[in-house]
Structures are given as structure tokens and as C-alpha cells.
mmCIF file as Biopython writes it, N, C-alpha, C and O atoms, coordinates in Angstrom:
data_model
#
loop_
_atom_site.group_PDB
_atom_site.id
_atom_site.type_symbol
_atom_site.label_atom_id
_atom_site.label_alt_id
_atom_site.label_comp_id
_atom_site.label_asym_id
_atom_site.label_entity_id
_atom_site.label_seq_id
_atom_site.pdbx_PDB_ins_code
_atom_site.Cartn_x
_atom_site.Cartn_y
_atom_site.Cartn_z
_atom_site.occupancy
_atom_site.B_iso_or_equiv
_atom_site.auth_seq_id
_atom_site.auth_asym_id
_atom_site.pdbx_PDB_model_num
ATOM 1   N N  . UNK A ? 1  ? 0.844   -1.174 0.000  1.0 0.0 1  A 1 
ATOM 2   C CA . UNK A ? 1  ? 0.000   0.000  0.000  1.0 0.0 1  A 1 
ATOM 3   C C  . UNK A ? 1  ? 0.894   1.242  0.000  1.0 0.0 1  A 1 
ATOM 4   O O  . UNK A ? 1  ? 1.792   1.037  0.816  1.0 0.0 1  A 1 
ATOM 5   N N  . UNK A ? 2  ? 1.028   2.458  -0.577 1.0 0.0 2  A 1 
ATOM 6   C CA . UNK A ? 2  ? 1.187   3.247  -1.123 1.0 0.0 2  A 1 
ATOM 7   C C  . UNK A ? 2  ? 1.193   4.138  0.321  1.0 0.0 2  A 1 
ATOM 8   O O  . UNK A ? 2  ? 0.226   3.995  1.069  1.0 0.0 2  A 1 
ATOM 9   N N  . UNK A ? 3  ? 2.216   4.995  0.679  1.0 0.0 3  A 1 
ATOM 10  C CA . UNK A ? 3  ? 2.065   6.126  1.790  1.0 0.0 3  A 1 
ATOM 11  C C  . UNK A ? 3  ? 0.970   7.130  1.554  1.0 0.0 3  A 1 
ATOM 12  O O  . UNK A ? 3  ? 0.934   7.775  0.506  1.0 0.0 3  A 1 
ATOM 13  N N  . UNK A ? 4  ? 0.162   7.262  2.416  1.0 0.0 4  A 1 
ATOM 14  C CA . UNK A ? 4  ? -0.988  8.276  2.375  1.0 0.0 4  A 1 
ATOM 15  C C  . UNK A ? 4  ? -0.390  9.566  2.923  1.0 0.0 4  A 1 
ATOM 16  O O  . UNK A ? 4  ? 0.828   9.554  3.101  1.0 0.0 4  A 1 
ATOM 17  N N  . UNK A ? 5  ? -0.959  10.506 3.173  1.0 0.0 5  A 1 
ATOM 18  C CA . UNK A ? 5  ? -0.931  12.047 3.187  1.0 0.0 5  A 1 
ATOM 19  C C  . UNK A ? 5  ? -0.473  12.137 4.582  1.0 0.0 5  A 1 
ATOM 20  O O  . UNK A ? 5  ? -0.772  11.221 5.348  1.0 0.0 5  A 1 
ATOM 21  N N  . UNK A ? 6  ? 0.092   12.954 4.921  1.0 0.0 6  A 1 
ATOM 22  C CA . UNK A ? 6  ? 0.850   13.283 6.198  1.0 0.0 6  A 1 
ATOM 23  C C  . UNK A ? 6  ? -0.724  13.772 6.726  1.0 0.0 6  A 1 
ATOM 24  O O  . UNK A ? 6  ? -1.539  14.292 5.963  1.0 0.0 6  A 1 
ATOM 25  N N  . UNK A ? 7  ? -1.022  13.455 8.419  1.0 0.0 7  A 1 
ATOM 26  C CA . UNK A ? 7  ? -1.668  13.914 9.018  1.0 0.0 7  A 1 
ATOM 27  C C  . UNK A ? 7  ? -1.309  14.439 10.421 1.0 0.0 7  A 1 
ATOM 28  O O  . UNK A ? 7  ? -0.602  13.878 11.258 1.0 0.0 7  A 1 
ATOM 29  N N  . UNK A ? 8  ? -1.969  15.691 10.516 1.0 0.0 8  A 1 
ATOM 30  C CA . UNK A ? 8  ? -1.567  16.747 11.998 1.0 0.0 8  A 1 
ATOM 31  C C  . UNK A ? 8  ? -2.025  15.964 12.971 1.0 0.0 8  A 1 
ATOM 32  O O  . UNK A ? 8  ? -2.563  14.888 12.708 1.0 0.0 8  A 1 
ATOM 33  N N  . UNK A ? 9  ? -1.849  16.457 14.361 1.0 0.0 9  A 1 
ATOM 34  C CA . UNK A ? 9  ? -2.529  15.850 15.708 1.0 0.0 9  A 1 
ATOM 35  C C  . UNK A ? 9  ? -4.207  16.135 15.528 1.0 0.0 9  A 1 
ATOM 36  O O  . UNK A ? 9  ? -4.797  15.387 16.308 1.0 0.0 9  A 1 
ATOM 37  N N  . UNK A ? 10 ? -5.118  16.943 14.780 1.0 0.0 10 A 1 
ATOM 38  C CA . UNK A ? 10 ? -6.009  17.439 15.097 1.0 0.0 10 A 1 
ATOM 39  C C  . UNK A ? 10 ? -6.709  16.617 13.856 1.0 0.0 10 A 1 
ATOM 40  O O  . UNK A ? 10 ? -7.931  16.751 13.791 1.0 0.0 10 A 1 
ATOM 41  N N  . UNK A ? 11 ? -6.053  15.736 12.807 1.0 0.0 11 A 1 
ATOM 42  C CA . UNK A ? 11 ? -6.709  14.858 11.974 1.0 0.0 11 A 1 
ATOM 43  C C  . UNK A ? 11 ? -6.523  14.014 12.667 1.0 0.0 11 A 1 
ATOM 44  O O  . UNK A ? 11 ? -7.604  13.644 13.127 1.0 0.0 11 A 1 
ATOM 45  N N  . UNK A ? 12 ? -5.780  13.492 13.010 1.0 0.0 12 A 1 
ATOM 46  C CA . UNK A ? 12 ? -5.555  11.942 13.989 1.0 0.0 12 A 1 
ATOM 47  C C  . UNK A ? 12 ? -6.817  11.792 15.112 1.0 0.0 12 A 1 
ATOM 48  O O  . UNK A ? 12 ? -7.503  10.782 15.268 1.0 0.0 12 A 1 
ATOM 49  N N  . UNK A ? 13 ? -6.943  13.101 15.871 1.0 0.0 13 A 1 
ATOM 50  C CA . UNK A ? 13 ? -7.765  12.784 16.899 1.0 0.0 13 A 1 
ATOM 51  C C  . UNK A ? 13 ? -9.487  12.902 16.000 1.0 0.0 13 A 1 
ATOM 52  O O  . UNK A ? 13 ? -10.580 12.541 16.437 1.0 0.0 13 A 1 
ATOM 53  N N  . UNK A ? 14 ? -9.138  13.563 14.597 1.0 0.0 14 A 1 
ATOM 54  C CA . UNK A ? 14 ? -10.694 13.463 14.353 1.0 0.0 14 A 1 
ATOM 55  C C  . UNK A ? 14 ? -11.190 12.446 14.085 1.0 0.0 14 A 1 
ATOM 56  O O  . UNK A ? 14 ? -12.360 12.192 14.369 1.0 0.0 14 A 1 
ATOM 57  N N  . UNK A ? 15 ? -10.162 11.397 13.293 1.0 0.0 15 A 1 
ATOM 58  C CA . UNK A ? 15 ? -10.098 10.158 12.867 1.0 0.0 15 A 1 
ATOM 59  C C  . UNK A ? 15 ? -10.298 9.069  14.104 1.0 0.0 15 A 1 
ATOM 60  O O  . UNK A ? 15 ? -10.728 7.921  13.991 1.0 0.0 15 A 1 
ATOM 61  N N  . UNK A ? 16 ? -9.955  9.608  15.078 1.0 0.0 16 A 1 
ATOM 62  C CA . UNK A ? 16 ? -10.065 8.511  16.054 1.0 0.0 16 A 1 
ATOM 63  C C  . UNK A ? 16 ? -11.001 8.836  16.552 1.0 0.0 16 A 1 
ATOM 64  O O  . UNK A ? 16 ? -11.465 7.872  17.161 1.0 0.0 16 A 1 
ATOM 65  N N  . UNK A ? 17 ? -11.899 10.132 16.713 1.0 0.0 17 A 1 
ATOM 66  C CA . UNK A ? 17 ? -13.379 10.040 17.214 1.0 0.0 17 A 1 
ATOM 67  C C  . UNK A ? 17 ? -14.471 8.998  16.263 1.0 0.0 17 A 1 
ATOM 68  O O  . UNK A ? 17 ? -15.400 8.258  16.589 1.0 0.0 17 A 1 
ATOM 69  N N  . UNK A ? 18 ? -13.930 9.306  15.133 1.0 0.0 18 A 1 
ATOM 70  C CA . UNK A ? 18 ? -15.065 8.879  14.160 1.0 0.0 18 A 1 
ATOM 71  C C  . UNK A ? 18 ? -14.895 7.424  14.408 1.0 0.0 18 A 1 
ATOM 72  O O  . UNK A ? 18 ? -16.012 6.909  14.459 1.0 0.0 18 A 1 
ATOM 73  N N  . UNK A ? 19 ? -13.927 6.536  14.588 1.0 0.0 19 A 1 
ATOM 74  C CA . UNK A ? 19 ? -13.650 5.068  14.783 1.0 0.0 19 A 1 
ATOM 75  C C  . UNK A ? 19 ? -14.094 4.952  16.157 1.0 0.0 19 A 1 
ATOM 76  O O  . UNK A ? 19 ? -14.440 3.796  16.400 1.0 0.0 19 A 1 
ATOM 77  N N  . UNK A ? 20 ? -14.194 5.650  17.026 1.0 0.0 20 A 1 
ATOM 78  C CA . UNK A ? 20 ? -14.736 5.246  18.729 1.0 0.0 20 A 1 
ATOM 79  C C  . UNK A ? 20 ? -16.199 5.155  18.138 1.0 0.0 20 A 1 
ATOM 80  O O  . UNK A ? 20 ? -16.854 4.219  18.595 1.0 0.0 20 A 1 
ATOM 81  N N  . UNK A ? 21 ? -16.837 5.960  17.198 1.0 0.0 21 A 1 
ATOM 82  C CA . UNK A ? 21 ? -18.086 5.916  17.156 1.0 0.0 21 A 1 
ATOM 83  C C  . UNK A ? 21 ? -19.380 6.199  18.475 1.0 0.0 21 A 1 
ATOM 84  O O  . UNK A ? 21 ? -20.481 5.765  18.814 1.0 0.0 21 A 1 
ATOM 85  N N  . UNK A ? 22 ? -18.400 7.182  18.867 1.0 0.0 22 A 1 
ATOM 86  C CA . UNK A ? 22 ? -19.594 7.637  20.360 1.0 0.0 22 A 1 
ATOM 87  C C  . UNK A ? 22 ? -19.228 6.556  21.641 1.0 0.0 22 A 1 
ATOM 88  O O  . UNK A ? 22 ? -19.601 6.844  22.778 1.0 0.0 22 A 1 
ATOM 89  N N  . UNK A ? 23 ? -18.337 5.069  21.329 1.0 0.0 23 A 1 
ATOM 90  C CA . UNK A ? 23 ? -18.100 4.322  22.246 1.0 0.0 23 A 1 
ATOM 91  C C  . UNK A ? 23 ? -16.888 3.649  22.579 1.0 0.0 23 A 1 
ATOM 92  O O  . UNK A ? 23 ? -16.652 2.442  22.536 1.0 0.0 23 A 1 
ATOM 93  N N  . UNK A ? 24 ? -16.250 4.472  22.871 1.0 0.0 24 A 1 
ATOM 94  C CA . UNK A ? 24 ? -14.860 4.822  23.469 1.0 0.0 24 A 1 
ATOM 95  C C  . UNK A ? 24 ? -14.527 3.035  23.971 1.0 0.0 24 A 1 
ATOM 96  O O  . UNK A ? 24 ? -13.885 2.235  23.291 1.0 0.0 24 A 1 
ATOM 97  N N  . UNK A ? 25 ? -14.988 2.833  24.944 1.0 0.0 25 A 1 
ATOM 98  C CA . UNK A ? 25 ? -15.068 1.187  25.743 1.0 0.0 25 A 1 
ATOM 99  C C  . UNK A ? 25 ? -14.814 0.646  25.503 1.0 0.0 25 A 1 
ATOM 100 O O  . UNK A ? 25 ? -13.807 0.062  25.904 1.0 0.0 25 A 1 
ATOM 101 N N  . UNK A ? 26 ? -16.101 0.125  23.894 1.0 0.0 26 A 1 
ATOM 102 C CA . UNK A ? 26 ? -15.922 -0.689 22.559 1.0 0.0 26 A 1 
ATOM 103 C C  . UNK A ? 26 ? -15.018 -0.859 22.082 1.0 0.0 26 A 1 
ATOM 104 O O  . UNK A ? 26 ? -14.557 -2.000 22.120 1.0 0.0 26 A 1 
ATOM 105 N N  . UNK A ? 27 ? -14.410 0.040  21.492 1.0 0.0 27 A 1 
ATOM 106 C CA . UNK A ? 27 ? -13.401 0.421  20.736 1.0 0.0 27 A 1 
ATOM 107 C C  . UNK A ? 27 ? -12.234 0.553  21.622 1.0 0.0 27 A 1 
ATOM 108 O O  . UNK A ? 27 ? -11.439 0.019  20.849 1.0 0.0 27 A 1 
ATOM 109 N N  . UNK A ? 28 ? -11.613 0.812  22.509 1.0 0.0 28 A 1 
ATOM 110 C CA . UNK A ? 28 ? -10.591 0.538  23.745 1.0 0.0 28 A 1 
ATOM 111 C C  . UNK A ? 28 ? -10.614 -1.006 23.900 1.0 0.0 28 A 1 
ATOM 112 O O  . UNK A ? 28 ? -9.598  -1.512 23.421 1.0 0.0 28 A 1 
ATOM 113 N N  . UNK A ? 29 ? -11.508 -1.920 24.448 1.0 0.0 29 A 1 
ATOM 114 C CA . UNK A ? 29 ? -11.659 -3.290 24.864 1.0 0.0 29 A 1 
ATOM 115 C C  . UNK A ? 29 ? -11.066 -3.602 23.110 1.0 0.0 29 A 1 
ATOM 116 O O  . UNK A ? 29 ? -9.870  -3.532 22.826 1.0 0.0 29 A 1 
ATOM 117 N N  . UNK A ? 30 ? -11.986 -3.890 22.242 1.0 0.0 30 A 1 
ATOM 118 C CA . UNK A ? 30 ? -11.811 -4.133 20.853 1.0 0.0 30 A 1 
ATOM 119 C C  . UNK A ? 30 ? -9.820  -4.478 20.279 1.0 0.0 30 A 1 
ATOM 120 O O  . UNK A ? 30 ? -9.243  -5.423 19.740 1.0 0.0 30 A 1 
ATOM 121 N N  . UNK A ? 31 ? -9.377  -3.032 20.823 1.0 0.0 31 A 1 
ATOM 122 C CA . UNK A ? 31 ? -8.326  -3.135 20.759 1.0 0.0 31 A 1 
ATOM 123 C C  . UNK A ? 31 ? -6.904  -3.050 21.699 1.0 0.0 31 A 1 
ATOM 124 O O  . UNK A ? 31 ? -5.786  -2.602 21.444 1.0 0.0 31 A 1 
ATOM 125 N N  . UNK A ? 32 ? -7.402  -3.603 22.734 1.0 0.0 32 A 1 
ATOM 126 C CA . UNK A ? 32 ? -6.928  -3.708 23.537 1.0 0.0 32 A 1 
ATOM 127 C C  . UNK A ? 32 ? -5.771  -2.809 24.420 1.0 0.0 32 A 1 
ATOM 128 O O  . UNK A ? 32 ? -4.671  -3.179 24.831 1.0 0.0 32 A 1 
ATOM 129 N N  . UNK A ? 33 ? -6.455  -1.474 24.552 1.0 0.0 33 A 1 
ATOM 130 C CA . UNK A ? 33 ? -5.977  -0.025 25.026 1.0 0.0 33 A 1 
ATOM 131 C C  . UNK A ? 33 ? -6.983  0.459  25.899 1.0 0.0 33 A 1 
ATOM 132 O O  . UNK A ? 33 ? -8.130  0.646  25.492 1.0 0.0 33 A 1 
ATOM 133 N N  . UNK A ? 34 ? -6.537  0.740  27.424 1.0 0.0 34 A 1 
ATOM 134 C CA . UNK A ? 34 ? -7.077  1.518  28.310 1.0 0.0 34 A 1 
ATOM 135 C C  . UNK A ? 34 ? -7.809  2.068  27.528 1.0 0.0 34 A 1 
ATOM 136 O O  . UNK A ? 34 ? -7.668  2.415  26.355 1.0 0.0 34 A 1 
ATOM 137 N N  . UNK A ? 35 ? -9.064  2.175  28.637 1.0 0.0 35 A 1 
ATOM 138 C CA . UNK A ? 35 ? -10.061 3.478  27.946 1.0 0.0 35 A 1 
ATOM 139 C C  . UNK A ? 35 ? -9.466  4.978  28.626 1.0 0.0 35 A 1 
ATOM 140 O O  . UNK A ? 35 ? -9.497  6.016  27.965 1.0 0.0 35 A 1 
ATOM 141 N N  . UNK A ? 36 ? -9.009  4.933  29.821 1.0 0.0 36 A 1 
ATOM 142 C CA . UNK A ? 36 ? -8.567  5.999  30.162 1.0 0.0 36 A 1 
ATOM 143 C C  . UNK A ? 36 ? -7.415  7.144  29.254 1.0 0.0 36 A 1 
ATOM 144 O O  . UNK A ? 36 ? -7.199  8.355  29.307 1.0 0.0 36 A 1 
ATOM 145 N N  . UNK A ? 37 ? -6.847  5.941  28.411 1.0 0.0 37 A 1 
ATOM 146 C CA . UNK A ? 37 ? -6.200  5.956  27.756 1.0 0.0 37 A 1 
ATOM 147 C C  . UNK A ? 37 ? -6.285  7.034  26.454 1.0 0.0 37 A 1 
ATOM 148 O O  . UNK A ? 37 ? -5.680  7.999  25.988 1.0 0.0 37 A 1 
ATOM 149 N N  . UNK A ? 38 ? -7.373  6.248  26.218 1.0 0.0 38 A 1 
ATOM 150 C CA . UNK A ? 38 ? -7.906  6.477  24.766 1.0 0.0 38 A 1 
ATOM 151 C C  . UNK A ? 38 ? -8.899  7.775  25.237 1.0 0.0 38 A 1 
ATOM 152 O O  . UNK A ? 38 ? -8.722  8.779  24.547 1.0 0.0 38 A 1 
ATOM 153 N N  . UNK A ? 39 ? -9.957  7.908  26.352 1.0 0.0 39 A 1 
ATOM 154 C CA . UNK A ? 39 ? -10.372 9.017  26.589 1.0 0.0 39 A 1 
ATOM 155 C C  . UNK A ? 39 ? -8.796  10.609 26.344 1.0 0.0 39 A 1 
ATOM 156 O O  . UNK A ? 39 ? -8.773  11.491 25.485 1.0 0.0 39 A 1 
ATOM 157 N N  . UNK A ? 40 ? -7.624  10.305 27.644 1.0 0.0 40 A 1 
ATOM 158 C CA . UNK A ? 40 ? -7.118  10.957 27.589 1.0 0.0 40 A 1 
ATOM 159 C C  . UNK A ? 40 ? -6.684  11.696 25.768 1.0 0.0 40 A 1 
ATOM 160 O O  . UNK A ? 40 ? -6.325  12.863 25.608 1.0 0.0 40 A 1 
ATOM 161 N N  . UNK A ? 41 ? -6.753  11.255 25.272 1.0 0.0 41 A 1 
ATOM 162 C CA . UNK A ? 41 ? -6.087  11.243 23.504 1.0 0.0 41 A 1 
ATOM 163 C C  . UNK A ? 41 ? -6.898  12.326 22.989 1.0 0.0 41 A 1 
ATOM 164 O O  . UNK A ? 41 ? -6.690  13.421 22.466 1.0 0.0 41 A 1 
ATOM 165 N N  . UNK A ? 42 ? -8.319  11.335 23.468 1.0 0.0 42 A 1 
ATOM 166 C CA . UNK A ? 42 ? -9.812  12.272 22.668 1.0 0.0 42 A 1 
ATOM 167 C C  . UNK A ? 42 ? -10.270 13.859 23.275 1.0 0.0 42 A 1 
ATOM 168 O O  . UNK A ? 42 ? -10.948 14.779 22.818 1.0 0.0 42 A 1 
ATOM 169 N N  . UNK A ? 43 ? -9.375  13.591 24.773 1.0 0.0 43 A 1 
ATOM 170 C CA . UNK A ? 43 ? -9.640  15.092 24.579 1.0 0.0 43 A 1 
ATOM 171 C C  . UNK A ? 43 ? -7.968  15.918 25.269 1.0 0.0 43 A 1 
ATOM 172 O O  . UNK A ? 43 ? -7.881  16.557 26.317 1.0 0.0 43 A 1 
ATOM 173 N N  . UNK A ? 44 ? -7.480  15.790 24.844 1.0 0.0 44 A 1 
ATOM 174 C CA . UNK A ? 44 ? -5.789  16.372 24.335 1.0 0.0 44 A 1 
ATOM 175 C C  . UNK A ? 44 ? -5.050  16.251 25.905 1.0 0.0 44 A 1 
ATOM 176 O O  . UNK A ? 44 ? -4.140  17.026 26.199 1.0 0.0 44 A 1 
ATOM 177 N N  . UNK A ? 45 ? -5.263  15.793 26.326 1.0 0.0 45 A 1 
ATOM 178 C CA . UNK A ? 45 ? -4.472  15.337 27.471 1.0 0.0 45 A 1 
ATOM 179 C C  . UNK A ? 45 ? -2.928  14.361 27.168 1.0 0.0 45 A 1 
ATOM 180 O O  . UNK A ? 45 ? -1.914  14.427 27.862 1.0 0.0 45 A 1 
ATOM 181 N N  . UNK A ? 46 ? -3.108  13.586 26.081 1.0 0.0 46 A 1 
ATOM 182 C CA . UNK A ? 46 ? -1.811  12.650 25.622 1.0 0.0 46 A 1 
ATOM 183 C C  . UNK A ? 46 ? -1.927  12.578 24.511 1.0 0.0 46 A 1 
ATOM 184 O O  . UNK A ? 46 ? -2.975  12.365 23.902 1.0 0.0 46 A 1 
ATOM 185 N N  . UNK A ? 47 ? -0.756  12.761 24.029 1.0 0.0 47 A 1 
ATOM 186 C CA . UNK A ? 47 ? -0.340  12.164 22.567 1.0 0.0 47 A 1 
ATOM 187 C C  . UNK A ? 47 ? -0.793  11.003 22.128 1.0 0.0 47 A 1 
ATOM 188 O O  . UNK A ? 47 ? -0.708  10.168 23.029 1.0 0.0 47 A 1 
ATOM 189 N N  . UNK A ? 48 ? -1.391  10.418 20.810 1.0 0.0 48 A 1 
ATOM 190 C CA . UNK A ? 48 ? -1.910  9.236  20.461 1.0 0.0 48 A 1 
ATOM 191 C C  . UNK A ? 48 ? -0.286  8.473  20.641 1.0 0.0 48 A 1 
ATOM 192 O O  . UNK A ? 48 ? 0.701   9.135  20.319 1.0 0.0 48 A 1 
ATOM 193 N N  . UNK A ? 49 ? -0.154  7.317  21.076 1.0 0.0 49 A 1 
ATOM 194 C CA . UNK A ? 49 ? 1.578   6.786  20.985 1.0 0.0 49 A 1 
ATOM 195 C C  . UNK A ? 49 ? 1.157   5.449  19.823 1.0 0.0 49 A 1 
ATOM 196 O O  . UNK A ? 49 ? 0.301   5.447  18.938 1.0 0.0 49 A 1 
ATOM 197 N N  . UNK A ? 50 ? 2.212   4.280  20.275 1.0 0.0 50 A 1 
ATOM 198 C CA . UNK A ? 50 ? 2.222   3.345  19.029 1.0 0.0 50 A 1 
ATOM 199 C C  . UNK A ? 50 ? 0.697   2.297  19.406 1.0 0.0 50 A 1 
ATOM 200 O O  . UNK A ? 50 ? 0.149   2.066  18.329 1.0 0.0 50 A 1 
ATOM 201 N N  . UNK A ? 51 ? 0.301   1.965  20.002 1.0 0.0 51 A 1 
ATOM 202 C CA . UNK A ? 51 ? -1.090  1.793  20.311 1.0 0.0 51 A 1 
ATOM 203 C C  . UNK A ? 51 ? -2.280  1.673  19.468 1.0 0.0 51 A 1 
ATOM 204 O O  . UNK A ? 51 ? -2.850  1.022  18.593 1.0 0.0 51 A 1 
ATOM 205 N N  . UNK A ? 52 ? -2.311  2.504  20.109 1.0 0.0 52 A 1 
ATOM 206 C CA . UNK A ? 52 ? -3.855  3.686  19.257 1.0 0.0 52 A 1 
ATOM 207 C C  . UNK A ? 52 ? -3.176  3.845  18.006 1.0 0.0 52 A 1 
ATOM 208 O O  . UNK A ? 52 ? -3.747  3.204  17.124 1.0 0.0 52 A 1 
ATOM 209 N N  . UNK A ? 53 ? -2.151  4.475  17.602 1.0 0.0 53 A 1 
ATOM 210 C CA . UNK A ? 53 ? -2.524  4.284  16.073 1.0 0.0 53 A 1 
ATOM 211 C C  . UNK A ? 53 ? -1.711  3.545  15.080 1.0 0.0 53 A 1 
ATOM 212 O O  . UNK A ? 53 ? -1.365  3.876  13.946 1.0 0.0 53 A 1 
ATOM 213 N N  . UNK A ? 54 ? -1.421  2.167  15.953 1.0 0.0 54 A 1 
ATOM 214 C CA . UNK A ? 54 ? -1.451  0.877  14.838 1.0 0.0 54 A 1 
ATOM 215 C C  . UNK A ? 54 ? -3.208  0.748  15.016 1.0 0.0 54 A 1 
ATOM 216 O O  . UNK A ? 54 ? -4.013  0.759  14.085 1.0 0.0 54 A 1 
ATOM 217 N N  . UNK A ? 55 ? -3.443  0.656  16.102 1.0 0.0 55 A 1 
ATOM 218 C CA . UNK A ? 55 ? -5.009  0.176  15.740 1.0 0.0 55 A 1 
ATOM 219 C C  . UNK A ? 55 ? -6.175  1.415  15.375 1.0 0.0 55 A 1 
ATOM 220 O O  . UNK A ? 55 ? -7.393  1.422  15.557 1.0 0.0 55 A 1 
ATOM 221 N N  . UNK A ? 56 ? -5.214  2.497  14.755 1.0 0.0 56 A 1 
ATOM 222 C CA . UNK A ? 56 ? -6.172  3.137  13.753 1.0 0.0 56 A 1 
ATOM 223 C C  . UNK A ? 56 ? -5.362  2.998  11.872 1.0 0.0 56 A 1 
ATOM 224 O O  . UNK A ? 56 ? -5.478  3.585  10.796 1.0 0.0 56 A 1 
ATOM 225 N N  . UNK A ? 57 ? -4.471  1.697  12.527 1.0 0.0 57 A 1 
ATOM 226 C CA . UNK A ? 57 ? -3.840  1.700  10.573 1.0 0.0 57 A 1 
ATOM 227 C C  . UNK A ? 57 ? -2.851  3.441  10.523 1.0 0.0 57 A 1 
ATOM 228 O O  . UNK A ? 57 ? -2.842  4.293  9.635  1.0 0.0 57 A 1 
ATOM 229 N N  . UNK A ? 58 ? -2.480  3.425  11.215 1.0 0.0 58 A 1 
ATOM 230 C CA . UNK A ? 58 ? -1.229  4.638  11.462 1.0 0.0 58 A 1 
ATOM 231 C C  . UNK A ? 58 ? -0.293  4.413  11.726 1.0 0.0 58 A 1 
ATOM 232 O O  . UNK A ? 58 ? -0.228  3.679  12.712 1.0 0.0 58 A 1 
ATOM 233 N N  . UNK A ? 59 ? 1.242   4.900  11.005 1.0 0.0 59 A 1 
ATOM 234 C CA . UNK A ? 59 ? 2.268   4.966  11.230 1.0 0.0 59 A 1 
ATOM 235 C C  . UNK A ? 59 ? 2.908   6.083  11.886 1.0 0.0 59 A 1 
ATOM 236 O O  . UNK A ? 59 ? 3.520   6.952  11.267 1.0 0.0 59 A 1 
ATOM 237 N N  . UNK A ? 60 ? 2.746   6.056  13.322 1.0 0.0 60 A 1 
ATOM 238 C CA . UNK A ? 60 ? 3.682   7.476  14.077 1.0 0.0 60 A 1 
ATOM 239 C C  . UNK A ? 60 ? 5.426   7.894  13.206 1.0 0.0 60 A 1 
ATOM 240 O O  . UNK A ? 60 ? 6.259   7.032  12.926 1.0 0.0 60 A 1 
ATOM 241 N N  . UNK A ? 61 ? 5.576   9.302  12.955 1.0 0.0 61 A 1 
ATOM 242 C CA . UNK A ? 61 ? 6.199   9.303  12.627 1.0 0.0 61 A 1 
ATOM 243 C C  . UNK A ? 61 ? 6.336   10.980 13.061 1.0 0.0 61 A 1 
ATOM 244 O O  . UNK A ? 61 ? 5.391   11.765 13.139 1.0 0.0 61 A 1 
ATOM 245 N N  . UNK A ? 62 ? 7.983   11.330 13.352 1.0 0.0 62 A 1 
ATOM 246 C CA . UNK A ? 62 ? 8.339   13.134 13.859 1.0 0.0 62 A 1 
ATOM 247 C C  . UNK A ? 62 ? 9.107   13.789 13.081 1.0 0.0 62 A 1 
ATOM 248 O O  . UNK A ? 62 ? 10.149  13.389 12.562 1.0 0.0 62 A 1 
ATOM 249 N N  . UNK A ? 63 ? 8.359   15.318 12.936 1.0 0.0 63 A 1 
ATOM 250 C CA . UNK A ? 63 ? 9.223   16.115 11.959 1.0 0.0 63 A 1 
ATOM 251 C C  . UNK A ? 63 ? 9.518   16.968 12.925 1.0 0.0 63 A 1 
ATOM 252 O O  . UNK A ? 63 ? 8.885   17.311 13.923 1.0 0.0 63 A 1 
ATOM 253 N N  . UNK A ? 64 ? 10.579  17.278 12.502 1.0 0.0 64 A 1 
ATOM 254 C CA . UNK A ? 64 ? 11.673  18.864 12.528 1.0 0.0 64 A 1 
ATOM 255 C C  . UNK A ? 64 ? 11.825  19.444 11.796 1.0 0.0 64 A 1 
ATOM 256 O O  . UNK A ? 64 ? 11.762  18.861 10.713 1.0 0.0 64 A 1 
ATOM 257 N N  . UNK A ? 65 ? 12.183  21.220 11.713 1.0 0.0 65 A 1 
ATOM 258 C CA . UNK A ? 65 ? 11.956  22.020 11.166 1.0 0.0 65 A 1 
ATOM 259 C C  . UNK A ? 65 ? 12.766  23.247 11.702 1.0 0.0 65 A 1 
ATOM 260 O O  . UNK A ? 65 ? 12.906  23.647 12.858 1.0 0.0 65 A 1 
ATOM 261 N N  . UNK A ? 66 ? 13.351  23.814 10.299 1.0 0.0 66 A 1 
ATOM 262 C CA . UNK A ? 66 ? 14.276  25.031 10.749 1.0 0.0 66 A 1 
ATOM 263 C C  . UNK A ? 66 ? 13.098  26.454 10.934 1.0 0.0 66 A 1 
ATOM 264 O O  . UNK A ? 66 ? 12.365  27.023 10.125 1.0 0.0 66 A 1 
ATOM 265 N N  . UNK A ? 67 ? 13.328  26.623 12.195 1.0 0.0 67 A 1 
ATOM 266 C CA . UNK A ? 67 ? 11.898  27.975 12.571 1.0 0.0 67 A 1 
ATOM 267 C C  . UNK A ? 67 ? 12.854  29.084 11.972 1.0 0.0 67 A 1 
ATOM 268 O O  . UNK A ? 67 ? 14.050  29.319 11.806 1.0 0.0 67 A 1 
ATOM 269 N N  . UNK A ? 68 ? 11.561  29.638 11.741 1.0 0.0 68 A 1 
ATOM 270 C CA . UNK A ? 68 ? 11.677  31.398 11.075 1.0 0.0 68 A 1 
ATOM 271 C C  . UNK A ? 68 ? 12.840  31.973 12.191 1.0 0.0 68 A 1 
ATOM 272 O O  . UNK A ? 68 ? 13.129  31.788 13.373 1.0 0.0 68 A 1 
ATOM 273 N N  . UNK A ? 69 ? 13.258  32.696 11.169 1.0 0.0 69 A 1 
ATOM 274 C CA . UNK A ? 69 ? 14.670  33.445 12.518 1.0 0.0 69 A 1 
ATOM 275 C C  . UNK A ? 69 ? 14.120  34.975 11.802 1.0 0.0 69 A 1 
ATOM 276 O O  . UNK A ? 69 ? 14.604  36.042 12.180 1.0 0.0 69 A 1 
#
């Protein structure tokens, strides 16, 4: 499969609301990740880590960048 489009923290977490589907639990038990866990993510308390998004079909990956001087 072909690399898809780079996504921000604020697509990741939209993507992972839409897969909880209103039931966080489900979807935590399902894949075997704290719900506390997965709550914390959904509302910006923690970084999604390797977890959550193998089991959203995501490859974590970090950029750097030379800031404006």
C-alpha cells in the first residue's frame, strides 16, 4: 500500500473520534488499550503513541523544522 498524506494531531484525533463511534469502551476493549487511555487522547491530554494508532492503521512518525529566525 502506497504512503498516504501526512496527518496533523487534530486529523488523527478526528479520525479517532469517528472510529470510537460515540463508544470509546468498545473500541478501547476491541483493541486492547485503556479506555482511560484512549479518553485521555480524545480530549488532548496525551499524545496518540504506538497503540492507538497501529489500531487506527497509522504509522507514528516526527518532523523537525528550521523555525523562522
Amino acid at each position: 500500500m502506497p504512503a498516504g498524506p501526512w496527518m496533523d494531531i487534530f486529523a488523527v484525533e478526528k479520525m479517532l473520534r469517528r472510529m470510537v463511534e460515540g463508544n470509546q469502551a468498545a473500541w478501547a476493549k476491541r483493541n486492547k488499550i485503556s479506555l482511560g487511555y484512549v479518553n485521555d487522547v480524545l480530549n488532548g491530554r496525551r499524545l496518540p503513541g504506538d497503540k492507538i494508532t497501529q489500531a487506527m492503521g497509522l504509522e507514528k512518525a516526527l518532523l523537525w523544522r528550521v523555525p523562522n529566525k
